[in-house]
ZARO-327400 format. One record per residue (C-alpha): residue number from 1; z, x, y. Coordinates in nm, 4 decimals. Example, Ala and Ser with C-alpha at 12.3 -4.5 7.8 and 13.67 -1.06 7.14 Angstrom:
2
num:pz:px:py
1:0.7800:1.2300:-0.4500
2:0.7140:1.3670:-0.1060
This chain:
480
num:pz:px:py
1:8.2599:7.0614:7.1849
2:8.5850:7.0376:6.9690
3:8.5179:6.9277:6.6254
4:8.1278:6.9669:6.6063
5:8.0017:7.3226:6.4976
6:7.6665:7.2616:6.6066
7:7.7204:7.1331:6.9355
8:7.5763:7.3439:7.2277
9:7.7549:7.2976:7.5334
10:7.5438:7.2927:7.8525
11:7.5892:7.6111:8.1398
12:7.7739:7.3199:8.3253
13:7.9917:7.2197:8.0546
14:8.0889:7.5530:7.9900
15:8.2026:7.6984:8.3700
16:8.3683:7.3384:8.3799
17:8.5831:7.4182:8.0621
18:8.6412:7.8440:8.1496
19:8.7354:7.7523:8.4768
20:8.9602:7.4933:8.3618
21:9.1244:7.7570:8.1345
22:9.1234:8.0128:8.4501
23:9.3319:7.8048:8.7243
24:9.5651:7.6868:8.4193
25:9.6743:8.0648:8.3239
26:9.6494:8.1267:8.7215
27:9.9346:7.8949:8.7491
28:10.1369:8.0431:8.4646
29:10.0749:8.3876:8.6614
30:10.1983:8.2699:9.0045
31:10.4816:8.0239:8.8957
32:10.6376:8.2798:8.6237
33:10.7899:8.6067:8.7537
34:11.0793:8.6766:8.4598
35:10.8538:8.8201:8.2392
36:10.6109:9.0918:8.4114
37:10.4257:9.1650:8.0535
38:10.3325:8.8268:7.9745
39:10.2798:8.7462:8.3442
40:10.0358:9.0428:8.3603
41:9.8682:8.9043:8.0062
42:9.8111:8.5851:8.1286
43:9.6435:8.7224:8.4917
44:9.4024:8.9553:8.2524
45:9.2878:8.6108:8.0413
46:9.2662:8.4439:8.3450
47:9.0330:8.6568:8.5343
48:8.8577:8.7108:8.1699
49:8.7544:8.2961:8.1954
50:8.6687:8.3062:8.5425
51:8.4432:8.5713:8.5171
52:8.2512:8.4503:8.2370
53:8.1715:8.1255:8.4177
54:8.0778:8.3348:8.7119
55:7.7757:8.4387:8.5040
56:7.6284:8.0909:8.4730
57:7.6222:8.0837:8.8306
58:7.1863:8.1407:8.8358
59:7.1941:7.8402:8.5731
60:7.3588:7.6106:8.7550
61:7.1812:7.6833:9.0714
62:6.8577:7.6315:8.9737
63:6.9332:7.2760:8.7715
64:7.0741:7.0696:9.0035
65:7.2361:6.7997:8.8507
66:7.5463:6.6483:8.9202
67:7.7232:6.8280:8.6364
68:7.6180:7.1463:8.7925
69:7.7410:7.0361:9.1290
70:8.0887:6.9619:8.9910
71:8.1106:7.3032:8.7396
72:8.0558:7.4867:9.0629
73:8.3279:7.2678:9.2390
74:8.5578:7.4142:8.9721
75:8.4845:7.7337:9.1116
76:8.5014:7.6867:9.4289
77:8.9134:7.5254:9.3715
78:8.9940:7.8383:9.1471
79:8.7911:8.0839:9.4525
80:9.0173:7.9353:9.7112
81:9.3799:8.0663:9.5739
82:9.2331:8.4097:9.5327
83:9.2527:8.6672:9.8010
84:8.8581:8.6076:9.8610
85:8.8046:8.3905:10.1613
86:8.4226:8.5180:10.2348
87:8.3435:8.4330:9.8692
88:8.5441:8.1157:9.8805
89:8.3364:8.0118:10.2258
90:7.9612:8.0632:10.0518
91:8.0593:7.8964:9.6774
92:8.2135:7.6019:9.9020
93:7.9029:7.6179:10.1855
94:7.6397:7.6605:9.8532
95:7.8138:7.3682:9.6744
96:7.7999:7.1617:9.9483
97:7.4891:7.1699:10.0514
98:7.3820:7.1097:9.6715
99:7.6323:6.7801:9.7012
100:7.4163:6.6459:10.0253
101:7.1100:6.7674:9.8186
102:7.2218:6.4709:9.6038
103:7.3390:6.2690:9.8248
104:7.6544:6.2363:9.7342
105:7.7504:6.2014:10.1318
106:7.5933:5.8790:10.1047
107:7.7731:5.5560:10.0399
108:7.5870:5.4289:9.7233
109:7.6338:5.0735:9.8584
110:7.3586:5.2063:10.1442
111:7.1881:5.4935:9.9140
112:7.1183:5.3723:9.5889
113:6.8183:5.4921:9.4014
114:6.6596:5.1159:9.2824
115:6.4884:5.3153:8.9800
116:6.8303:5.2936:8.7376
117:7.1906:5.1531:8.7556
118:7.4707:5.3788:8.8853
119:7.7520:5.3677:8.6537
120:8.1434:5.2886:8.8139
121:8.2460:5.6432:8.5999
122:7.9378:5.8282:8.7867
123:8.0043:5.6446:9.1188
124:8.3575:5.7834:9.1518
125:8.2752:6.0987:9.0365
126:8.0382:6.1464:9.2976
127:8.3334:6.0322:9.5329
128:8.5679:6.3187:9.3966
129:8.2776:6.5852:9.3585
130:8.2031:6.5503:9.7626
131:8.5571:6.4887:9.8933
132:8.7146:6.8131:9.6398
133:8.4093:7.0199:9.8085
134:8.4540:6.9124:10.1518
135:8.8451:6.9754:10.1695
136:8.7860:7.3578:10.0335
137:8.5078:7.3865:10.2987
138:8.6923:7.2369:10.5828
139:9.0659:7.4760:10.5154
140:8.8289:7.8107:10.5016
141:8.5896:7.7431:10.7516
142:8.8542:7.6348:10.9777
143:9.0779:7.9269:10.8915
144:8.7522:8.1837:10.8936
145:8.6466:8.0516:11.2438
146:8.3004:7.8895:11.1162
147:8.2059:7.5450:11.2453
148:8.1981:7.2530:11.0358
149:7.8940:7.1567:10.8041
150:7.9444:6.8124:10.8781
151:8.0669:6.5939:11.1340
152:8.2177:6.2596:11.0731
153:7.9568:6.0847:11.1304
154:7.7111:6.2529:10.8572
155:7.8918:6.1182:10.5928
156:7.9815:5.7546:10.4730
157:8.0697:5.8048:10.1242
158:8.3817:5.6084:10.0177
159:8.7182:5.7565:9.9180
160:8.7805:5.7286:9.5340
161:8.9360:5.4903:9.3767
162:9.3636:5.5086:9.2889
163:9.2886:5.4247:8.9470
164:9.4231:5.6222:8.6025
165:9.1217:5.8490:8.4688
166:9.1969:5.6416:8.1117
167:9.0905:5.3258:8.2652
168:8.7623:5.4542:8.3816
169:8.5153:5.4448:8.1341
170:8.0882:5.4443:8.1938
171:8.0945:5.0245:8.1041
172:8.3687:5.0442:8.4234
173:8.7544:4.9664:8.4824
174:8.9330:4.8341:8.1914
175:9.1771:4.5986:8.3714
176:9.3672:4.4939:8.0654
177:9.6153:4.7379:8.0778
178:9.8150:4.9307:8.3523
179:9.8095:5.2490:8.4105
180:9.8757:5.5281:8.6941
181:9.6861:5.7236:8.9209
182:9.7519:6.1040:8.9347
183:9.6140:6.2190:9.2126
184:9.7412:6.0591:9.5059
185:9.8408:6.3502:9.6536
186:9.4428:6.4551:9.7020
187:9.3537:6.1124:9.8234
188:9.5953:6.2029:10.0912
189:9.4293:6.5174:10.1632
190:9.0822:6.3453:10.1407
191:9.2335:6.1146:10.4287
192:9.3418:6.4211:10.6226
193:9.0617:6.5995:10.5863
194:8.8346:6.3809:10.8607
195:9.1057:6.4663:11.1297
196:9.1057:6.8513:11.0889
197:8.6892:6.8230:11.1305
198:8.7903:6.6500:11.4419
199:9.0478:6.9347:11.5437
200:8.7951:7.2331:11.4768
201:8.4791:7.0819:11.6402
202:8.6891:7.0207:11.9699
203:8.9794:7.2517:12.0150
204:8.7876:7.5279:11.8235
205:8.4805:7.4644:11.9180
206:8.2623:7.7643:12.0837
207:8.2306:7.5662:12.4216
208:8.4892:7.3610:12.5284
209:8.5605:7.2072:12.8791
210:8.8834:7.2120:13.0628
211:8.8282:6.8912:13.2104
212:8.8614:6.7084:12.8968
213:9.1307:6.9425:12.6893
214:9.4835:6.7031:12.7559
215:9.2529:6.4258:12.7003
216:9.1708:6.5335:12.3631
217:9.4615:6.6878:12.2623
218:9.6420:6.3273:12.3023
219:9.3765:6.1728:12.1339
220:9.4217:6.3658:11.9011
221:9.8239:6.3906:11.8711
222:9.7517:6.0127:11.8452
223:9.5482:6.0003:11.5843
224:9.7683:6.2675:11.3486
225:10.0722:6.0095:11.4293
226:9.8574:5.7673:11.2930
227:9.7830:5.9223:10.9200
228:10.1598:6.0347:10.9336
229:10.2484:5.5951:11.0043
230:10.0362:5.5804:10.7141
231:10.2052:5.7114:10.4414
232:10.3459:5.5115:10.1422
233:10.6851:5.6117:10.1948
234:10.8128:5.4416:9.8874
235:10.5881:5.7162:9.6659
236:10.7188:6.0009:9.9073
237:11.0879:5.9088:9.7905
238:10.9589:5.8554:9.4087
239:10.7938:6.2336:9.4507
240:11.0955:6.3375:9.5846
241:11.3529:6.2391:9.3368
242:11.1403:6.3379:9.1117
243:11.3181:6.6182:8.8226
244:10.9631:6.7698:8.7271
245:10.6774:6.9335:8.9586
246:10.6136:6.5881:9.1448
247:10.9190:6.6943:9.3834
248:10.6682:6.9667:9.5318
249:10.3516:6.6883:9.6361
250:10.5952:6.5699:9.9769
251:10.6516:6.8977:10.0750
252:10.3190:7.0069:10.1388
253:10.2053:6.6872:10.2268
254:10.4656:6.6409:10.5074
255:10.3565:7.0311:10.5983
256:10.0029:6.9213:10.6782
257:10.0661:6.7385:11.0076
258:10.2739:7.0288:11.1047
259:10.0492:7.2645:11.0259
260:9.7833:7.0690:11.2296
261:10.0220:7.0154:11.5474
262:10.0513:7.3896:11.5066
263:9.7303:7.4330:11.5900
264:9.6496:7.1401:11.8295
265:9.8956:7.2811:12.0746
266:9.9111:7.6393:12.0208
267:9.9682:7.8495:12.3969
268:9.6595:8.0357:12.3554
269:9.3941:7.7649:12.3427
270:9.5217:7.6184:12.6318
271:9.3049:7.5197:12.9066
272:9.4986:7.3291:13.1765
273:9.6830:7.4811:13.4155
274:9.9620:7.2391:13.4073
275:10.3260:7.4317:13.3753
276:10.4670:7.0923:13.2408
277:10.2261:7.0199:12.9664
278:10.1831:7.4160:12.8585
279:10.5652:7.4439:12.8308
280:10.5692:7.0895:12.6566
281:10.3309:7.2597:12.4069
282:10.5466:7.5768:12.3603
283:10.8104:7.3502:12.2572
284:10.6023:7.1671:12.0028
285:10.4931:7.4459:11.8373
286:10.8555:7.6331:11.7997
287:10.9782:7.3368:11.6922
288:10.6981:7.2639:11.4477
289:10.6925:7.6223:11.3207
290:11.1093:7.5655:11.2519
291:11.0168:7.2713:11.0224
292:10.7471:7.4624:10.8355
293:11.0124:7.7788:10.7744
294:11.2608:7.5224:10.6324
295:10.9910:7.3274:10.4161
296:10.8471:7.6853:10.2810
297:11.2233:7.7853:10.1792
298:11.2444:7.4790:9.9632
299:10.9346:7.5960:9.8269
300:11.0005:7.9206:9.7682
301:11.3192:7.8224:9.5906
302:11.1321:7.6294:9.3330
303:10.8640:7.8784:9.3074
304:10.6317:7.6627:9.4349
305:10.4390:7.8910:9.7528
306:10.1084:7.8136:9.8015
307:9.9801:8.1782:9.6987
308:9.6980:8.2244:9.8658
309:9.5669:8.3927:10.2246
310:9.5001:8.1044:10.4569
311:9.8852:7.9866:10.3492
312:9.9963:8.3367:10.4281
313:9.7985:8.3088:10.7608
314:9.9458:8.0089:10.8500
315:10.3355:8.1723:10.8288
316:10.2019:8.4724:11.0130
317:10.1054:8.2085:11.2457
318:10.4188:8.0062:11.2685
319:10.6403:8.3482:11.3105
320:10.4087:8.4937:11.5589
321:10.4663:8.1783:11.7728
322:10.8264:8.1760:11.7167
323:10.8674:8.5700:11.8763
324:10.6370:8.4749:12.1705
325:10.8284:8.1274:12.3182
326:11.1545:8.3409:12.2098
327:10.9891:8.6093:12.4268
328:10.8189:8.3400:12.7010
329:11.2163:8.2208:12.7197
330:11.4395:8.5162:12.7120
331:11.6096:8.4234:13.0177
332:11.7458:8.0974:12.8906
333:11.8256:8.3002:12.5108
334:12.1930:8.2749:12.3895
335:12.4053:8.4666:12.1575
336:12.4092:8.2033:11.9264
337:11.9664:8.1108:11.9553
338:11.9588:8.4971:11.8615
339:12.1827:8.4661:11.5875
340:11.9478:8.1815:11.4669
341:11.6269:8.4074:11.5229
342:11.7556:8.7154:11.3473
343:11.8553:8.4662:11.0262
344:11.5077:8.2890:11.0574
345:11.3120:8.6116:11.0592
346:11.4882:8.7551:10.7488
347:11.3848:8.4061:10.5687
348:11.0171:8.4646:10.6992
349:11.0276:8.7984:10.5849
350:11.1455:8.7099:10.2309
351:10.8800:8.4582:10.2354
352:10.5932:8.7562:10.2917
353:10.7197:8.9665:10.0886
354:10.6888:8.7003:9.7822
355:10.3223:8.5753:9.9486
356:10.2356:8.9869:9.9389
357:10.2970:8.9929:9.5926
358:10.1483:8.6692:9.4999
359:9.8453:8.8047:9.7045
360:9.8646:9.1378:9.4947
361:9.8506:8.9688:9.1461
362:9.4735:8.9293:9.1291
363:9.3562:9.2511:9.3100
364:9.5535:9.4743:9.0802
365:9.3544:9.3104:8.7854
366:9.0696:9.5611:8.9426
367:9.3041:9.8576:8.8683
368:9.2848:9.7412:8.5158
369:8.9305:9.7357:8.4761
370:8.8204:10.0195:8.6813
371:9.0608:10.3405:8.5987
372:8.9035:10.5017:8.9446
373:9.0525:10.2760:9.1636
374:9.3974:10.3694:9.0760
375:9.3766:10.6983:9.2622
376:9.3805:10.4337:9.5601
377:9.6362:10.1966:9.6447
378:9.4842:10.0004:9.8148
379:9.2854:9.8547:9.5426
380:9.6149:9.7551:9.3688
381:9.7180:9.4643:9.5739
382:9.9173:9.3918:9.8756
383:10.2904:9.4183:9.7134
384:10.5290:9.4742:10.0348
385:10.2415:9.6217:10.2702
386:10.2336:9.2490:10.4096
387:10.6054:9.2381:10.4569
388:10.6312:9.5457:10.6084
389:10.3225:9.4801:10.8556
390:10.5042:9.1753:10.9865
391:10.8117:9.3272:10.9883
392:10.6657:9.5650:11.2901
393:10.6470:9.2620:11.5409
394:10.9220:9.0897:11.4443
395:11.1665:9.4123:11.4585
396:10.9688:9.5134:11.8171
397:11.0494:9.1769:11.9506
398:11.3918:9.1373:11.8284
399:11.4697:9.4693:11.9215
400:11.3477:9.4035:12.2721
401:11.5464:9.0684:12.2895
402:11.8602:9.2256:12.2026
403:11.8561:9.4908:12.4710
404:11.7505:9.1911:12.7747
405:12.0353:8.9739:12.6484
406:12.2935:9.2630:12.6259
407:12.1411:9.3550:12.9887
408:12.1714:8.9837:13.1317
409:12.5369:8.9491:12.9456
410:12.6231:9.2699:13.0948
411:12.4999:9.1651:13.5121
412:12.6707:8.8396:13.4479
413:13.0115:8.9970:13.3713
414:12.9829:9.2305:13.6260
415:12.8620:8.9858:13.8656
416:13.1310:8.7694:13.7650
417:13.4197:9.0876:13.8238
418:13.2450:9.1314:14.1678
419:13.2946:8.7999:14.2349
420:13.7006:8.8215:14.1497
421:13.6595:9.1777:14.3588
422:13.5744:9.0697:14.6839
423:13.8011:8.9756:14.9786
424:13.8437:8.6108:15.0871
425:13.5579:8.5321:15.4293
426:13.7132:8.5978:15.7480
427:13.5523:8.6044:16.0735
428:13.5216:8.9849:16.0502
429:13.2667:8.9658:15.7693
430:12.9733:8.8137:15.9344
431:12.7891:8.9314:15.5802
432:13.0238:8.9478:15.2346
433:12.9759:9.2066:15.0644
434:12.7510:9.1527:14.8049
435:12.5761:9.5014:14.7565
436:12.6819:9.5503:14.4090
437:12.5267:9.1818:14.3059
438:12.2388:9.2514:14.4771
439:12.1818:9.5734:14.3328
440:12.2124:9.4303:13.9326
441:11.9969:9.1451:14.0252
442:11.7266:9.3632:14.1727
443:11.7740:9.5366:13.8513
444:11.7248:9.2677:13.5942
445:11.4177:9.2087:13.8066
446:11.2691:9.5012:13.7600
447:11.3637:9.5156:13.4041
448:11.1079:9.2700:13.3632
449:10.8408:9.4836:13.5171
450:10.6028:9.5927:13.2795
451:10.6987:9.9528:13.3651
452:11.0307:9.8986:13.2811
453:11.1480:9.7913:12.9259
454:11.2471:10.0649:12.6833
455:10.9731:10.0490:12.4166
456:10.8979:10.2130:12.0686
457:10.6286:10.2777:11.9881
458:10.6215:10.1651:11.5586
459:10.5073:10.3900:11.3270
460:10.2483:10.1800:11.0872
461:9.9942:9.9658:11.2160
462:10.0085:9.6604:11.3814
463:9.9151:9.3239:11.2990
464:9.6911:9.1291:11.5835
465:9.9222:8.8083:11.6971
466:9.8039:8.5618:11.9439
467:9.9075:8.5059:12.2926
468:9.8336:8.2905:12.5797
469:9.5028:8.4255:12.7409
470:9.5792:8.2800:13.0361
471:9.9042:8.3556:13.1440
472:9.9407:8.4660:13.4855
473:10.3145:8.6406:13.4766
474:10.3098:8.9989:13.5056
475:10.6476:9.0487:13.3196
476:10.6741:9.2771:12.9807
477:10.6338:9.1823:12.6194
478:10.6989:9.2603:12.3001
479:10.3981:9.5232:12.1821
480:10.2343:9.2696:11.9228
């Protein structure tokens, strides 16, 4: 393809090598803010490469090989950090169902063709093909809501091999040297990939039964405890003292399990009616959605956020929570918890405001090519439009915490002055007087009436944020 003039690359060959060119200028794009004009060049070639090998697309379709399967597994990985989940889901769903066309589901130690001699270099690409495909289908699925293609038990194909890509060659491994694997960090998403098809066919599932839902969600807890006991700690310290981009592969690695307890125990799928396991749940996930805030600062210190929507969905996610078990546990809020909340939020909301721009990067390239769609904005990218649509909630919320703690503050002083106020028992005073306590504490009760609680109403829309859809308690919240 280099050096020979005449060679003609195959429509496989050449989405492989555009899209190859298209996720590396992505990266420069996402990972280089100082310089807006180059930044904006390189989005421009990017798109330019990825387009191209969009047009092969009929090509590759109707050959069928494995070459084709993996050029359109290149697309898929550059589809899914774009702002373009539904496009993402059917290139994944298409490519996938090519890969089972092919069997590359199979375990070629059960489902080898007897007519010629698979190859160690095709074997384990066939591994890497299925298990790259299956992760992208499994995170947008999940995030879109769709069920799974597969279940565990369709599939018995073999994780790939830790070996270094210059060892593998089509006459095998060449053991006479050492070398290193890089991409560990994948085979550790490949292994954490069968537990999330596991989480989305039960606790997502369309029908679920309440009988079995603690049941499973231990199981389950178990089994997430189990892949985190499984880590090779020893290469999580290497990655970590690491001077170069390795120092990133931990953090989103240990983010995975949290992300996944996130969702195991979230108040709104909850189907017991247990007080002691729902508020053992709310505690899990405000604790979990701490640790992700404090892993995503690292990140966004080194430049290093995820930029794409089902990452952004998740910190919508972990914020919403946060506001509702601050909201669920406003009587037991102190001055110093709000303190922490208020600092937390303005993290989260730095956070969006870089994800919104991230987001932006590649929809404004359409304001490039098509002059009509700058008379609309909305065409040009997210920029601060997802800040300032989370920042609705989150100033509702806070806004509405602040007033019940300077309300409970201010019936516990006065409470506490009535208290210093009122004459020692005597046998005159069958009943102390305690009219004025009485009267704040009816108060503070009916401040948590839902006709009660000051509330304004926010000027730009709203974002949807989940809540418990079985929650019994009549009391106000924050307008979400």
């Amino acid at each position: 393809m280099y050096d020979d003039p005449s060679f003609e690359p195959s429509p496989a060959e050449e989405v492989t090598v555009h899209c190859v060119l298209a996720i590396m200028l992505w990266q420069f794009v996402v990972r280089n803010w100082e310089n807006p004009v180059q930044q904006t060049a390189f989005n421009i070639r990017s798109n330019l490469h990825y387009h191209y090998a969009l047009g092969f697309f009929r090509q590759l379709m109707a050959s069928h090989t494995l070459q084709d399967v993996q050029a359109m597994a290149m697309l898929c990985i550059h589809l899914r950090a774009l702002p373009k989940p539904g496009a993402c889901w059917m290139m994944a769903s298409t490519t996938l169902n090519l890969a089972i066309e092919l069997g590359l589901h199979r375990s070629m130690r059960s489902w080898a063709p007897a007519s010629r001699k698979i190859s160690v270099l095709e074997m384990e690409l066939r591994k890497r093909i299925f298990w790259s495909v299956l992760v992208i289908h499994i995170i947008i699925s999940g995030k879109l809501g769709r069920p799974m293609a597969l279940r565990e038990e369709d599939y018995d194909v073999e994780l790939p091999q830790a070996i270094d890509d210059n060892l593998l060659s089509e006459e095998g491994i060449d053991t006479s040297r050492e070398g290193k694997c890089e991409f560990l960090v994948a085979l550790t998403s490949f292994e954490f990939e069968p537990i999330c098809i596991d989480l989305y066919n039960n606790i997502y599932a369309v029908k679920r039964s309440p009988q079995t839902y603690v049941k499973t969600v231990l199981r389950l807890e178990s089994r997430i405890q189990g892949y985190v006991d499984s880590w090779d700690m020893e290469q999580l310290r290497g990655w970590d003292s690491a001077d170069d981009v390795a120092k990133v592969y931990p953090m989103y690695i240990r983010m995975w399990p949290l992300e996944f307890r996130l969702l195991l125990r979230h108040p709104s799928l909850s189907l017991t009616s247990s007080t002691e396991f729902n508020d053992e749940s709310l505690t899990i996930c405000m604790d979990v959605s701490k640790q992700i805030l404090v892993i995503t600062k690292q990140l966004q210190a080194w430049k290093s956020l995820d930029s794409n929507w089902q990452t952004g969905a998740l910190f919508v996610l972990a914020i919403s929570t946060t506001l509702f078990g601050h909201w669920e546990r406003r009587d037991e809020l102190t001055l110093a918890d709000f303190d922490v909340l208020k600092e937390d939020m303005r993290a989260w909301l730095s956070i969006m405001g870089d994800m919104g721009r991230l987001l932006g990067i590649f929809l404004s390239f359409t304001k490039l090519l098509h002059p009509a769609s700058r008379a609309n904005p909305r065409l040009s990218g997210s920029g601060r439009r997802l800040e300032q649509a989370v920042r609705v909630p989150v100033d509702n919320t806070t806004l509405l915490l602040s007033r019940h703690l300077a309300s409970k503050t201010a019936s516990s002083a006065l409470a506490t002055t009535d208290q210093k106020l009122s004459p020692e028992p005597t046998p005159e005073h069958t009943h102390p007087p305690q009219v004025i306590n009485e009267g704040f504490r009816n108060t503070d009760d009916h401040n948590s009436n839902n006709n009660s609680l000051p509330y304004c109403e926010p000027t730009t829309a709203q974002p949807t944020i989940a809540t418990p859809m079985n929650d019994s308690n009549n009391t106000r919240r924050p307008s979400y």
